[in-house]
C-alpha positions as CSV (number, residue, x, y, z in Angstrom):
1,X,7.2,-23.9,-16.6
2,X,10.7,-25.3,-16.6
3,X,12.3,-22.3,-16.3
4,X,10.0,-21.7,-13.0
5,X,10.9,-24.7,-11.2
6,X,14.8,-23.0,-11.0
7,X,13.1,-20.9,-7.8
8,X,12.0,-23.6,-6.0
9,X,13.1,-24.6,-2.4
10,X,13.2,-28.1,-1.8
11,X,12.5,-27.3,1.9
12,X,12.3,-31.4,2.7
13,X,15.5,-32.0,2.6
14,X,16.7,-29.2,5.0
15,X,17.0,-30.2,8.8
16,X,15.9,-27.9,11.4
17,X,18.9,-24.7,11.8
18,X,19.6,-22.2,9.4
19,X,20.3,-23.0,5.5
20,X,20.9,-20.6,2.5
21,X,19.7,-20.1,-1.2
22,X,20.8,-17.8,-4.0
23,X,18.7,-16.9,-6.8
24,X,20.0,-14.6,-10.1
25,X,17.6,-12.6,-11.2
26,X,18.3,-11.5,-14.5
27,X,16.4,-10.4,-17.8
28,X,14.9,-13.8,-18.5
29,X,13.4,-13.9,-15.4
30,X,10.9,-10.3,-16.0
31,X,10.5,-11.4,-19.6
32,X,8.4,-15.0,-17.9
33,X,6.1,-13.0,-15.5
34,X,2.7,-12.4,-17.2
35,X,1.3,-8.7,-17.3
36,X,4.9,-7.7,-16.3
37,X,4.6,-4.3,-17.7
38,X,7.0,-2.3,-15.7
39,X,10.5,-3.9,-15.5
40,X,11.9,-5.8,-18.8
41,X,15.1,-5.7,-17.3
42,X,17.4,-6.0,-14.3
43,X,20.3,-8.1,-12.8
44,X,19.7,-8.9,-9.0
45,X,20.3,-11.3,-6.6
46,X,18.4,-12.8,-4.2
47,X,19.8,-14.3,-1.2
48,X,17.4,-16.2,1.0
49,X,18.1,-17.9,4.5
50,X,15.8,-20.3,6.0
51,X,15.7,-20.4,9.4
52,X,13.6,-24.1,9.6
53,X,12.3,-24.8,13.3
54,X,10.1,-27.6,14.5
55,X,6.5,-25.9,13.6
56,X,7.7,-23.1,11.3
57,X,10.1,-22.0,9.1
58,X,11.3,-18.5,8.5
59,X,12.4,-17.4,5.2
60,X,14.7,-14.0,5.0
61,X,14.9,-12.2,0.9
62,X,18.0,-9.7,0.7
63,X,17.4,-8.8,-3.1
64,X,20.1,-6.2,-4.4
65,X,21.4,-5.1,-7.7
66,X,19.8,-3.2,-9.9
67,X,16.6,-2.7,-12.4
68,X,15.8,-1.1,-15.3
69,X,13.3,1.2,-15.4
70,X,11.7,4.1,-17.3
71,X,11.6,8.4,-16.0
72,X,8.3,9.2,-15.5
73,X,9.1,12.6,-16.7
74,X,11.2,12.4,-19.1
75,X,10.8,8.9,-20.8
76,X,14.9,7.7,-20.4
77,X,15.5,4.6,-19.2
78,X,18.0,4.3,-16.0
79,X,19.1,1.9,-13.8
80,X,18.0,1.7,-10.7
81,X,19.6,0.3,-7.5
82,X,18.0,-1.7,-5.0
83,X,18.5,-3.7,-1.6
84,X,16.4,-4.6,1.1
85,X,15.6,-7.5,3.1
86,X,11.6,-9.0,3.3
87,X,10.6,-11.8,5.8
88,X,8.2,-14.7,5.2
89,X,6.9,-16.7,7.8
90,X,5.6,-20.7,6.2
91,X,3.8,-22.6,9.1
92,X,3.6,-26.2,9.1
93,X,-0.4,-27.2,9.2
94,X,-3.0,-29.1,8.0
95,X,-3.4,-27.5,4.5
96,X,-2.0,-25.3,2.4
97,X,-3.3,-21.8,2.8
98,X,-2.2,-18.0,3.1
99,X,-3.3,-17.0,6.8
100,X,-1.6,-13.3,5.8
101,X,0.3,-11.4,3.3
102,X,3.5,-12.5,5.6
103,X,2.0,-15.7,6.5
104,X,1.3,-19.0,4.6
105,X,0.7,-22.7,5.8
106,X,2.0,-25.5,4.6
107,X,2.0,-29.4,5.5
108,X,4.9,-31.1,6.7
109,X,4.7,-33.1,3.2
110,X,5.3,-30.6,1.0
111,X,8.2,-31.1,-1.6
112,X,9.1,-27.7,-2.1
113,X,8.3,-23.8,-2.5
114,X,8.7,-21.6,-5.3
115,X,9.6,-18.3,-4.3
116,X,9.4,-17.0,-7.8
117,X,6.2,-14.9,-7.3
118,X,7.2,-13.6,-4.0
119,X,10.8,-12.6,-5.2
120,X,9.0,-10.9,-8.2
121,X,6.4,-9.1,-5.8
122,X,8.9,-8.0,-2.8
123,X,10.8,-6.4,-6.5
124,X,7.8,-4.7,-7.1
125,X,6.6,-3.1,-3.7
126,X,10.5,-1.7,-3.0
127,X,10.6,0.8,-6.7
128,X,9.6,4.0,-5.7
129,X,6.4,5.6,-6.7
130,X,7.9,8.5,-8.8
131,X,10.4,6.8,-11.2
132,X,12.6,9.9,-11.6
133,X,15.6,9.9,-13.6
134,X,18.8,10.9,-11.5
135,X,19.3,13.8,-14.1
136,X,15.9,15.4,-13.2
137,X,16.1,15.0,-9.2
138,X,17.3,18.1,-8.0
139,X,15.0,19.7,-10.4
140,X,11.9,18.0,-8.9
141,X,13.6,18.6,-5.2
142,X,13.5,22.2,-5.9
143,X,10.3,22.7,-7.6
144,X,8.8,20.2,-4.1
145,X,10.1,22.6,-2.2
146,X,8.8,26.0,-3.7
147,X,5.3,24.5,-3.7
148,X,5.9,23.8,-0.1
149,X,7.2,27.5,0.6
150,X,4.9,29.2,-0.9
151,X,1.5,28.3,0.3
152,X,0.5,27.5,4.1
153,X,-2.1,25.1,4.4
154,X,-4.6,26.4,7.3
155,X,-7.0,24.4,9.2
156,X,-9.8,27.0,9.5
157,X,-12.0,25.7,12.5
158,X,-8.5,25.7,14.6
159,X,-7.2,28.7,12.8
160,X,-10.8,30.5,14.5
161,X,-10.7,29.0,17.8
162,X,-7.2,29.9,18.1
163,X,-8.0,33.2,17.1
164,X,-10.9,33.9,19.6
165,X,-8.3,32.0,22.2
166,X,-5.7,34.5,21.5
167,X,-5.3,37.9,22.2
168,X,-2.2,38.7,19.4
169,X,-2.9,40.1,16.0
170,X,-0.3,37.9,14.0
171,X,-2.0,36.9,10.7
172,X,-0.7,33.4,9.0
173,X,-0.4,34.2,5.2
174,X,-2.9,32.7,3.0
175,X,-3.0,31.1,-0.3
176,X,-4.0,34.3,-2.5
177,X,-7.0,31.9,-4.5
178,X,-8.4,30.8,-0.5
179,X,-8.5,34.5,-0.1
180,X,-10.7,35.9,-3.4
181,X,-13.0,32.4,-2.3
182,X,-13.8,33.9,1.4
183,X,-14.4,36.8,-0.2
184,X,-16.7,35.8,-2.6
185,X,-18.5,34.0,0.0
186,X,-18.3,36.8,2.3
187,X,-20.8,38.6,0.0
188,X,-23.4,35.7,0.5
């Protein structure tokens, strides 16, 4: 719990204008998160400027460094560089409540705001899907892009009208196993 409370924001104490926060983001910090199954490691920073107005106040996360993380192909662990900016949006109101995934409400009153969970979620949302090591990209690049060159996908209620439409005898290659299938149901 203690070790939470260093990613709090005493936003109180700011005045309305622009203010700035830096957060290190470091082993320690993945090890805390509960169910954190994906990233056991990483050094990061996260810089966030608060932009406090008179009904809201606007909070801007540049995170960038690096994480740890594991090839889904292969099984080595790399590093992993990030940086990218998120924006939340806190509204002063008469309770505290999320209004939207962007968007929470807060009263005047409150102390402060951990940004803890959020920093940890905006981590999550920017890896990529495929967590490929850099050794194995081109490899994947190339393979993507036979797949791609090899088969044309065909829309066949255009592919007729545009045949009955047209007066040309071009043919688009087909996938050979789309081929056998209209044949087999050709004999139907």
């Amino acid at each position: 719990m203690k070790f939470w409370k260093t990613f709090d924001i005493e936003v109180i104490k700011f005045k309305e204008g622009l203010h700035e926060v830096v957060f290190q983001i470091e082993d320690a910090f993945f090890q805390q998160v509960e169910g954190n199954e994906l990233l056991k490691k990483g050094n990061l920073t996260a810089r966030v400027k608060i932009d406090k107005g008179a009904n809201l106040m606007e909070l801007t996360f540049h995170i960038f460094g690096k994480v740890e993380l594991t090839c889904d192909r292969s099984l080595e662990v790399f590093d992993h560089t990030l940086d990218f900016t998120e924006k939340m949006i806190y509204k002063f109101g008469s309770e505290v409540k999320e209004i939207d995934e962007s968007v929470m409400m807060i009263t005047r009153e409150t102390p402060t705001i951990n940004v803890a969970q959020l920093i940890y979620e905006y981590i999550l949302l920017a890896l990529p899907l495929k967590k490929i090591h850099p050794a194995y990209k081109n490899e994947l690049d190339e393979e993507d892009n036979e797949l791609e060159a090899g088969y044309v996908c065909v829309d066949r209620e255009a592919a007729e009208s545009s045949d009955e439409d047209s007066s040309d005898n071009t043919t688009t290659p087909v996938d050979p196993r789309w081929e056998q299938l209209g044949k087999l149901k050709n004999k139907e």
